[in-house]
N, C-alpha and C positions, 0 to 999 in steps of 0.2 A: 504494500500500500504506500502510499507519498504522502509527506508530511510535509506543510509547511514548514519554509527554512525557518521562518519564526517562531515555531512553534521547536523546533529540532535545535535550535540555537538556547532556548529557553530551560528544557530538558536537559542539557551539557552543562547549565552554567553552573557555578560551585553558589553552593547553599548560601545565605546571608549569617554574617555569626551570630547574629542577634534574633533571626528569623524561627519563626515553627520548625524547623528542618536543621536547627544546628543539634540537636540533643540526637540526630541520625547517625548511627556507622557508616562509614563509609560505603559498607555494602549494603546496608539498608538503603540509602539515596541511591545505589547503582539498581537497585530489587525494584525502587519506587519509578526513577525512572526505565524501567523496562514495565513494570504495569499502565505507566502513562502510553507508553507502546503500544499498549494491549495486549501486551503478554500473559498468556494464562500462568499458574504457579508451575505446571509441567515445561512449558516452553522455558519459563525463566531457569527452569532447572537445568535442563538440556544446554543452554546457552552459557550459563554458569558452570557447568560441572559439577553440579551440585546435587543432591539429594531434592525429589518433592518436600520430603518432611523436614529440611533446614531452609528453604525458599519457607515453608509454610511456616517457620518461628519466628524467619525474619522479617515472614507481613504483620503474624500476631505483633512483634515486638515493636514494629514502626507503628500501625496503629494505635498502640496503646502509647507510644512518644508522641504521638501527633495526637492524641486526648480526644481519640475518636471510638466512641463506645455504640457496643452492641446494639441496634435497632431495627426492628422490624420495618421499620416503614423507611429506612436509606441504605445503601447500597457503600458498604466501607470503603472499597477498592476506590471508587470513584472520588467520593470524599476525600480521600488521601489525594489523588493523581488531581484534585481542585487544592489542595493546599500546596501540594509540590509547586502547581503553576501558576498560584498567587501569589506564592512567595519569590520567586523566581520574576515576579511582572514587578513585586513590590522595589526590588532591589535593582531597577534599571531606571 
């Protein structure tokens, strides 16, 4: 699929240190921006080397640093992949 370069420029850029996204690992920001993607948790794993079930600790553990709790009526991933690229709009 094609992303806009603004949008793909925005996803690369390094966290703000004062931003929602500074308390992330390093691989947590690498997991968040690859769900901005669309990366399912099996893709990202594949892509990382990694294990489903260590992709799948490292969205519980960003979620829960990005103070986005369990709800029926919103969609977490999404949630996340809108504070990654607010934060990231906030800091330009």
């Amino acid at each position: 699929s094609a992303l806009d370069p603004e949008v793909v420029g925005r996803l690369i850029a390094p966290p703000a240190a004062d931003g929602p996204l500074a308390e992330l690992s390093e691989r947590e920001r690498e997991i968040l921006k690859l769900m901005a993607e669309g990366l399912t948790n099996s893709a990202i794993a594949k892509r990382l080397f990694l294990s489903e079930r260590t992709v799948e600790a490292h969205v519980r553990h960003l979620l829960s640093k990005l103070d986005i709790p369990q709800s029926e009526d919103g969609h977490r991933r999404v949630l996340a992949v809108l504070a990654h690229l607010s934060a990231v709009h906030d800091k330009r």
